[in-house]
Structures are given as C-alpha cells and as structure tokens.
C-alpha positions in Angstrom: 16.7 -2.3 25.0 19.7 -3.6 23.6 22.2 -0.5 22.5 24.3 -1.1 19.6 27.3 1.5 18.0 27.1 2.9 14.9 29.7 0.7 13.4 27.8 -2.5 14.8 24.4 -1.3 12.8 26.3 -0.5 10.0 27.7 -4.2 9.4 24.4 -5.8 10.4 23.8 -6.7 7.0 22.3 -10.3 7.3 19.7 -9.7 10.2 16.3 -7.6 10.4 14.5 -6.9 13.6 11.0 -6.2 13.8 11.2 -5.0 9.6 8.9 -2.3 8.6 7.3 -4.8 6.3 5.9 -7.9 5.8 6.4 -11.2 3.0 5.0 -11.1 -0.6 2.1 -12.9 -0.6 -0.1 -10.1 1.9 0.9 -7.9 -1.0 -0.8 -10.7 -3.4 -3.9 -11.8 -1.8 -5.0 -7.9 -1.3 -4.5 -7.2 -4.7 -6.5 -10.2 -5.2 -9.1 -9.2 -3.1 -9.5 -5.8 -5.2 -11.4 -8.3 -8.0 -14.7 -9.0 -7.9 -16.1 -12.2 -7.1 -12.2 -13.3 -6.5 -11.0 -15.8 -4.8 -7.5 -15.3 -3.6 -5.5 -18.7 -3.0 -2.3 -19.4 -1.4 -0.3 -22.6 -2.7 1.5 -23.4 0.4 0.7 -24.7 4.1 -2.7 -23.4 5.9 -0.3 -21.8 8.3 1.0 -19.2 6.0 -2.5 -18.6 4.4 -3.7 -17.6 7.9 -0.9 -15.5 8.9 -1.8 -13.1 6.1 -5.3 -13.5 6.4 -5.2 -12.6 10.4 -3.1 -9.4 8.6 -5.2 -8.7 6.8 -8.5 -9.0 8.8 -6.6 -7.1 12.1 -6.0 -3.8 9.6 -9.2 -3.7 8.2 -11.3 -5.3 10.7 -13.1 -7.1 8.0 -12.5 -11.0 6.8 -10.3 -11.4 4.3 -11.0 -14.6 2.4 -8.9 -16.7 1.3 -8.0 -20.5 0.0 -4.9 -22.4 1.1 -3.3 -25.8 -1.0 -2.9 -27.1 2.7 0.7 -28.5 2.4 1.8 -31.6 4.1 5.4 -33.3 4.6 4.3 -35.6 1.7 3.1 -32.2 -0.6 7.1 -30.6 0.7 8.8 -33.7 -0.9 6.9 -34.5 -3.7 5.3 -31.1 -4.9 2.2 -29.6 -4.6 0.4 -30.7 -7.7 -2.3 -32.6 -6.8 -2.9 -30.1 -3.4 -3.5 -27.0 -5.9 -5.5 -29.2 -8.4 -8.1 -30.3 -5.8 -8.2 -27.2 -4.1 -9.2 -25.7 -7.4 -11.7 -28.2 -7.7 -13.3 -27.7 -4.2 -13.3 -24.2 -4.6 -15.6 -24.0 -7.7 -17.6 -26.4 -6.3 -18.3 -25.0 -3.3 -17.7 -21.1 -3.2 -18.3 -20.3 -7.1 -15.9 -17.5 -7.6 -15.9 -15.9 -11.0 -12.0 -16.6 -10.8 -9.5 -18.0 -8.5 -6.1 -15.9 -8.1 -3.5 -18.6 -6.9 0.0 -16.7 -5.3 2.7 -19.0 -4.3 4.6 -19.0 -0.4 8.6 -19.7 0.4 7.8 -23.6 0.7 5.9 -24.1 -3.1 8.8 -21.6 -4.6 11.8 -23.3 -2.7 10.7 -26.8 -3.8 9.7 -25.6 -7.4 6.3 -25.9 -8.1 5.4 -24.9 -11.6 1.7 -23.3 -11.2 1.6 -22.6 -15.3 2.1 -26.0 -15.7 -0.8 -27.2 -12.9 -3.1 -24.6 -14.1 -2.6 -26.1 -18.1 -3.5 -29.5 -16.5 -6.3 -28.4 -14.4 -10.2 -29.1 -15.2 -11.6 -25.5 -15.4 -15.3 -25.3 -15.5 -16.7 -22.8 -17.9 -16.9 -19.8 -18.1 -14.8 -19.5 -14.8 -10.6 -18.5 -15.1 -7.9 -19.3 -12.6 -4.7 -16.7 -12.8 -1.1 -17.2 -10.6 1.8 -15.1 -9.6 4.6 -15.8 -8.2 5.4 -14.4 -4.6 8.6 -16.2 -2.3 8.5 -14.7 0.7 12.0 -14.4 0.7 12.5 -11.9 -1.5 11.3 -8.1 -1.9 8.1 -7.5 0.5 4.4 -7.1 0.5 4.7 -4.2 -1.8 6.7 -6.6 -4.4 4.1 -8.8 -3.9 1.1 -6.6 -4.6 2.8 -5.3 -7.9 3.0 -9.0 -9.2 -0.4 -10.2 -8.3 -1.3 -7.1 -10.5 0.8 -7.7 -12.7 -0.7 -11.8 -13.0 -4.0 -10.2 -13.6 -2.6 -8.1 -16.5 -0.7 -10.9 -18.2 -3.7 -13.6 -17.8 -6.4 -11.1 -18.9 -5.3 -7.8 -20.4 -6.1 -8.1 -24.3 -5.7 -5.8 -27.1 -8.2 -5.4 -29.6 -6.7 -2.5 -31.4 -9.6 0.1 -31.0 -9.6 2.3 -28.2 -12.5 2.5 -25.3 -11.2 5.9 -24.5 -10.7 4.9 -20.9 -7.5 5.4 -18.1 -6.2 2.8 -16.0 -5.4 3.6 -12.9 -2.9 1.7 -10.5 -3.7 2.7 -7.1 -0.9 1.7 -5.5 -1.0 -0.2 -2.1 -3.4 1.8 0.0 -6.9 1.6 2.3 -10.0 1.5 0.2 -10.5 4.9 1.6 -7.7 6.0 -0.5 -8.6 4.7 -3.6 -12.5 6.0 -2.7 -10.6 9.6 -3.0 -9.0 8.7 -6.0 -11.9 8.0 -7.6 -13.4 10.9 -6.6 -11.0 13.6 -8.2 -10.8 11.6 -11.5 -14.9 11.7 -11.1 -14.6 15.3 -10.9 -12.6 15.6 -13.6 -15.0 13.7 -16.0 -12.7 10.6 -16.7 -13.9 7.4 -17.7 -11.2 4.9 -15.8 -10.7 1.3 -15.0 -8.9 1.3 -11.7 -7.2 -2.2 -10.4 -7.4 -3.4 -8.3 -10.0 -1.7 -6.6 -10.9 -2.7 -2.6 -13.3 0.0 -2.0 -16.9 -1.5 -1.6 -14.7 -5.0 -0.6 -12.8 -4.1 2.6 -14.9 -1.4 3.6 -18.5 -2.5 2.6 -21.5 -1.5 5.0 -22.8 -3.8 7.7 -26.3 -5.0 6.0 -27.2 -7.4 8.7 -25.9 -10.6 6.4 -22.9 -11.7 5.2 -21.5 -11.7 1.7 -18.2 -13.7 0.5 -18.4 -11.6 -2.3 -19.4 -7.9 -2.0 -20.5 -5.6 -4.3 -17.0 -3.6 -5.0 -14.0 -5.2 -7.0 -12.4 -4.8 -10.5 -14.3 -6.4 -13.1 -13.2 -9.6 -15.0 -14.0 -7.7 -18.5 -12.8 -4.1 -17.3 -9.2 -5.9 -16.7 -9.6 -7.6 -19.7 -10.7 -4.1 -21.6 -7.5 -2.4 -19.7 -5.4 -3.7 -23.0 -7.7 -1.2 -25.6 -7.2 2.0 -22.7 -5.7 5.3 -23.8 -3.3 5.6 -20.7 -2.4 4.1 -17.2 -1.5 5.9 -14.2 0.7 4.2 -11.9 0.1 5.7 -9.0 2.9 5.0 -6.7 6.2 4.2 -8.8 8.3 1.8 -6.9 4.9 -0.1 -6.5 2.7 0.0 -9.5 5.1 1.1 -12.6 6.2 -2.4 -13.0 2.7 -4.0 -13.9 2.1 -0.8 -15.9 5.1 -1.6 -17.6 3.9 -5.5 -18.3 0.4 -3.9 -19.6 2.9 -1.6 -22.3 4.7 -5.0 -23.1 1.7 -6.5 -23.8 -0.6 -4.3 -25.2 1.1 -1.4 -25.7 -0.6 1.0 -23.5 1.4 3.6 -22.3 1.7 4.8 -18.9 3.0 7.5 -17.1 4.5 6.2 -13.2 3.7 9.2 -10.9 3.9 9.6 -6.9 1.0 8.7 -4.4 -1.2 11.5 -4.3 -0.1 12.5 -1.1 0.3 16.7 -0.1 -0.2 19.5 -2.2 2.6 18.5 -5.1 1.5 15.4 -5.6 -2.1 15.6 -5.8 -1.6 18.7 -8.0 0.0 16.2 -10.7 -2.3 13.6 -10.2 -5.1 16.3 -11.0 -3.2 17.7 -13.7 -2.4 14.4 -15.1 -6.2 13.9 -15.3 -7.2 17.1 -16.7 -4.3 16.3 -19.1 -5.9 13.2 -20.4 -9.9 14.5 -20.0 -8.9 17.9 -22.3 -11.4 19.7 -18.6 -10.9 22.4 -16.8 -10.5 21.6 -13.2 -13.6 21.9 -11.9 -13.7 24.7 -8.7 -14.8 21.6 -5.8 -11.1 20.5 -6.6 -10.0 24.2 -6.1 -12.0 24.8 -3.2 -10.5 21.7 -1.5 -7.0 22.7 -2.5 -7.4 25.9 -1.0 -9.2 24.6 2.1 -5.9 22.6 2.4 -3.5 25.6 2.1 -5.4 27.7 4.6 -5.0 24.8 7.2 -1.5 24.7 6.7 -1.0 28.4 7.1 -3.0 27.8 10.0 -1.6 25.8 11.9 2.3 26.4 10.4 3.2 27.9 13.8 2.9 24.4 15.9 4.7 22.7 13.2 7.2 24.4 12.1 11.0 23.1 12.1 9.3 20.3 13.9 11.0 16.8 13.6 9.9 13.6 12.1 10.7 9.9 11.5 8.2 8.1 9.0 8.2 4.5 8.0 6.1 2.4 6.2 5.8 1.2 2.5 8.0 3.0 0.2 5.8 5.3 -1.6 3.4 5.9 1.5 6.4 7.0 2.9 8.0 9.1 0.3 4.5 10.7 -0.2 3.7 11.9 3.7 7.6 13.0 3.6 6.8 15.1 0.5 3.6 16.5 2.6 5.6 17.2 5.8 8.9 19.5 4.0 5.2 21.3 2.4 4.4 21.9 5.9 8.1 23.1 7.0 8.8 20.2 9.3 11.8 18.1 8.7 11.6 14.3 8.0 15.2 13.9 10.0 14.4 10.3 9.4 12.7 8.2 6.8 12.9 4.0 6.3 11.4 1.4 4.8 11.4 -2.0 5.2 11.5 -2.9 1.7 14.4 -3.0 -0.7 15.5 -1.0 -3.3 17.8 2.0 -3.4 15.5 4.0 -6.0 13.7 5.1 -2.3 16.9 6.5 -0.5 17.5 8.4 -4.2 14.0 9.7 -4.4 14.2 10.5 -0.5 17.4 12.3 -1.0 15.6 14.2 -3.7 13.0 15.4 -1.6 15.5 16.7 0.9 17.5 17.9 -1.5 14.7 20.1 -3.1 13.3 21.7 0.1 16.9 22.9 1.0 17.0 20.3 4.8 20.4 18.9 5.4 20.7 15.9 8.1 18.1 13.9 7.0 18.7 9.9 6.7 16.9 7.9 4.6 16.8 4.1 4.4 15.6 0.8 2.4 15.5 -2.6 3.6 15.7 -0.9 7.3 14.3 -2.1 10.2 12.3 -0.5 13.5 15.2 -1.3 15.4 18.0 0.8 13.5 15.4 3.4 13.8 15.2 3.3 17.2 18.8 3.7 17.9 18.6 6.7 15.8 16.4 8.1 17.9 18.1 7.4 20.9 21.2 9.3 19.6 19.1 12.5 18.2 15.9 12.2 19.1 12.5 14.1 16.9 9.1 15.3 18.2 7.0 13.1 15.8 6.5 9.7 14.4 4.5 8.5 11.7 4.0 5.5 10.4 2.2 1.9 11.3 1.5 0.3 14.8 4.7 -1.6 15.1 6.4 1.8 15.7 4.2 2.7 19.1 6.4 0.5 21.3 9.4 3.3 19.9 6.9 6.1 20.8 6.5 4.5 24.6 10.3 4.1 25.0 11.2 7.5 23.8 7.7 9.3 24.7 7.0 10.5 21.5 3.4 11.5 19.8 2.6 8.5 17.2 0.3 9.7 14.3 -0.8 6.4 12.6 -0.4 6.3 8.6 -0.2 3.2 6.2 0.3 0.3 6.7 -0.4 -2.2 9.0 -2.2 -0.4 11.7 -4.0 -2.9 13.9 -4.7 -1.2 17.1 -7.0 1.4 16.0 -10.3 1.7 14.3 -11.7 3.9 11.0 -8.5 4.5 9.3 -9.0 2.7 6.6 -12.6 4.4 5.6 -10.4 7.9 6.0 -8.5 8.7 3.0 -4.3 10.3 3.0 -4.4 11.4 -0.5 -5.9 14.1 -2.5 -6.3 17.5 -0.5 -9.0 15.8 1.9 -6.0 13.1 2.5 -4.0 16.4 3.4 -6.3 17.9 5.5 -6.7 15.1 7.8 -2.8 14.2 7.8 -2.5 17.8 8.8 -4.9 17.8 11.6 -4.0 14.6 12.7 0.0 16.2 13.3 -1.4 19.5 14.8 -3.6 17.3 17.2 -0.1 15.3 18.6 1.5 18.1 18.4 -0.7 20.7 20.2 -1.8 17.8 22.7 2.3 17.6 23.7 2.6 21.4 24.1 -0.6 21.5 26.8 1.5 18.5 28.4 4.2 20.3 28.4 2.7 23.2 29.8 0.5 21.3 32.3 4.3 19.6 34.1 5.8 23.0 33.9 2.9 24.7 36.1 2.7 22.1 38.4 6.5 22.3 39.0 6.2 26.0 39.8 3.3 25.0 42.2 6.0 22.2 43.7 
C-alpha cells in the first residue's frame, strides 16, 4: 500500500479513497422502504437503481425493491419527463403500491429535472399518492439522503389538524431494523403511544413464511405519517441525521422536537429513557432497570481486558459518535474516529466526547476516507477496530481484531436482527469487544509458549 506523509494527506482535499460512505439515494430508497406498501423509485438510469439495490440487498440479505425511470442518451438530453411519467404509470398498474416514493440520482439533478412539476402533470389513480425528494449523489451522503427522503414524506403528508392525538414521533435515525425493534421496545415499556418513521422492522427483517411478499407486513403507515402533524413531540433520534426533517415537521406543523443522540451506551440510552418517561409522566418500569444494571455489571466485568485499550471507529456519523460515547464508558480510548460524511458539527461533537472523559490524542474526522485512516494506523497503531466491512482489508494489513458495527456490513450474517442501542445494544457491543479482545490475548499467549518451546 501506497505510503503518503502527513503533509501529502493533509492537502488531499479533492480526492476520496475507498470513503466510509456511500451516495444519497441508498439513504433514500431505505427510508422509503420503512413505508408500508411503498414503492421506492429512482429517477435516473437502471444502473444506479441497482447499485443501491445490490447495497442494500448484500447488508440485509433480503431484496430491496425498487423502481428505476431507466434513462437513456435521449432521456440525458432531453429530460426525464416522460421516463418518470410512464414508470408511474407501469408501477400502479402492475405492482399496486399504496404510494410510490420517487428520489432523484446525479444524472436527473445535473440535467435539471423538476419532479414537482412531473408529479403535478401526472395521472394519479385514486386513492393512491406519489411523493419525491431530492438526492444528487454528489453532495452529502447516504445519511443526507435518508434525512430528505424523510423529510419528502413529512412535507407531502404531514398535516395539522390542530387537536392533539397525544402521540411521539420518533426518528430512528439510520439503523438495522434490529435497532429500531429495541427502540420500540423501551418506549413500549415506558407506555408511549408513538409513530416511528420510518420504520423497517417487519420489512427488512420479516420471517421466511415459505412465499414471497413485495410488501410485508411492517412499514410506517400512510395515515400515521399523515397524523405525525397533530403529535405532542418528535424525537430525533440521531442529530446530524434526523433533526433536520424534525425540524421540517416544526416548520410545518409546528410540532416540536427535541434532537437527541443514538441510543447507544449507558448515557445515551439513559436520555432516551428519560426523554420517554418525560413525555409518558411513568416511572421507569424495573425491566428497563434490570437491563441497565445487567449492562453495568458486564462492564465491570469484563473492564480488566478493555481497559486503556485503543480504538478506531468509522461509520455514519451518529453510529459513530454513539459506539465512541460507549467505548470512553468502558475506559477504552477511541484514538481515532472518521466518517465519511461531511460536516464539522461531528469533529465538534467528537471533540466533546473526548473532551468530557478527560482522553487527549484522539483525532476525529468528517468527510474522511478508509485510506487516511489507514496511514494513521500505520504511524500509531490501536488494538481494535470498529466499524463496517470495508475496514477488514485495514484489520488484515495491520492484524487487528474487527468488531463489525453499522453500516454496510456485507460479509457477515444476523447483524441486522441484533440491536446496538438500548442496554441490550450495549451488552452485545460489549461482548462482542471482550470476545476480540480476549480471542487476541489467548493468541498472544498461544505464540509466546510456542516460542519458549522453540
């Protein structure tokens, strides 16, 4: 591998190798998965649309559906209209989604398609609705993407009728169905009544029943997302992912909303809780105790192995921020931290983090790449990484334990029925590390006793 100076990486300003992300419009057609009865569509060429489907479908190792507008060199020149408007068409006709969410590629945004203006002009049948966001590939990253597929839902659909349901909204953030499974579970525990969007549990992790379904049983609701205008309160659960469409839903209905960390670690999931028991006016009940505690006795547990251990994480931003939150909990140090998408609010939250758990020499990066990373390692190497498959070909050079967390993991099976938030999240986070780590010690041990035999 290719060794570069300090001073080289540092002016490398223009180019990215292997990113620790991936373009909007993944972002947009899982968000627009999370719907029931959705159909996501990509306005662009059939090559993009399956380049994020195959992304999809290779982390969760179920199909992710999808529409294309199947661009030509005649749609390039003279616009897509007519592509998107009998796509629409076909799609009713033959797959009878509830509602079509259309996200554009680079090609449709760098020759200016106007979907607002296609979908006015369109021949809708009743009863069914067809949203659009606006996703170039060129700018921001999956995670941008996600937040403004979202935050099309919200400005198509949200309304306002002025009387309350008495219900939450809760932003997930970008996160395995698993996740938001967990999430549901503590605000279930805590007796709220929530409309959570989207929402890919029973979509992208439904049972095998012996036939197939386009459109499972799990999703968002048409008239929940509607309803999410009359709710109390949103929860956007991840802030440099989710508070912008929570922000749209104030705009529009003003609903406030209250932008809080991934529930990831002790900290974190201890706000989400109390943020729930906040809104509820409940006690928390003692199977959220009993988890929390289970969780701190695992850390004390195991605190010897970890200890002063180092880390590099990378990932999406708030997966990130959250599992570097859990990991200064457990007395490691995060010596470094990246993400592939922009935005300096991460290196400030990062440094805040550090900052408050007293660790000096820690970097933290945005718009980084799995290259820069790797050179820091090769300067001052750690004894962990964490973080998605992309990041194993780092742990083979440098023969380091890889603990696989976020996002995209395509190599390995089950992770995205398992849950990292909430104390269960924790707990398996934590015995995931002690595994790596315990596993490299009997190594270790093993090499040094057959030296002395040598």
């Amino acid at each position: 591998m290719l060794d570069l100076t300090p001073k080289e990486l540092s002016e490398r300003s223009a180019l990215r190798v292997n990113p620790a992300k991936t373009c909007q419009p993944v972002g947009a057609m899982y968000a627009a998965l999370g719907v029931h009865k959705c159909m996501p569509h990509s306005h662009g060429s059939q090559g993009c649309c399956s380049f994020h489907r195959m992304y999809l479908t290779r982390h969760f190792k179920e199909p992710a559906i999808a529409a294309s507008s199947s661009f030509t060199e005649g749609s390039s020149v003279f616009g897509g209209g007519s592509n998107v408007k009998t796509a629409v068409k076909n799609i009713f006709d033959m797959y009878n989604p509830d509602i079509i969410a259309i996200h554009t590629t680079c090609l449709s945004e760098t020759i200016g398609d106007d979907l607002n203006a296609f979908i006015q002009d369109m021949d809708i049948p009743e009863g069914k609705i067809v949203v659009h966001t606006n996703t170039p590939s060129y700018v921001g990253s999956h995670i941008t993407g996600f937040g403004n597929m979202i935050s099309g839902f919200i400005k198509h659909l949200a309304k306002s009728s002025k009387q309350s349901n008495g219900k939450l909204n809760i932003l997930p953030g970008f996160v395995n169905p698993g996740d938001m499974r967990e999430m549901k579970k503590l605000a279930d525990f805590m007796g709220a009544s929530y409309i959570m969007l989207p929402d890919t549990s029973g979509v992208l992790d439904a049972p095998m029943t012996g036939s197939y379904e386009m459109y499972p049983k799990g999703g968002t609701k048409i008239e929940d997302i509607v309803s999410m205008g009359d709710s109390e309160l949103t929860l956007a659960l991840g802030e440099l992912t989710c508070e912008a469409p929570a922000n749209e839903l104030k705009r529009k209905c003003g609903v406030p909303y209250s932008a809080m960390p991934l529930p990831i670690g002790i900290e974190a999931t201890d706000a989400y809780v109390m943020a729930l028991s906040h809104f509820t006016k409940n006690e928390v009940p003692y199977e959220i105790e009993e988890e929390r505690g289970q969780l701190v006795d695992t850390m004390l547990d195991g605190h010897p192995y970890f200890h002063n251990k180092s880390v590099a994480i990378y990932g999406d931003p708030d997966t990130v921020l959250g599992i570097t939150a859990l990991v200064l909990e457990m007395g490691m140090i995060p010596k470094y931290v990246i993400t592939g998408t922009p935005g300096e609010t991460f290196v400030k939250k990062a440094n805040e983090l550090f900052e408050k758990a007293g660790v000096i020499g820690c970097k933290a990066k945005a718009a980084g790449d799995l290259f820069e990373l790797h050179q820091w390692i090769k300067n001052d190497s750690v004894d962990l990484l964490i973080g998605g498959t992309h990041g194993k070909h780092i742990a083979r050079a440098e023969d380091i334990p890889l603990i696989r967390a976020g996002f995209p993991i395509i190599d390995r099976y089950v992770h995205s029925y398992m849950p990292i938030v909430g104390y269960k999240g924790a707990m398996r986070l934590v015995e995931l590390i002690l595994t790596a780590l315990m596993d490299r010690q009997d190594r270790d041990c093993k090499e040094e006793d057959m030296e002395m035999v040598m």
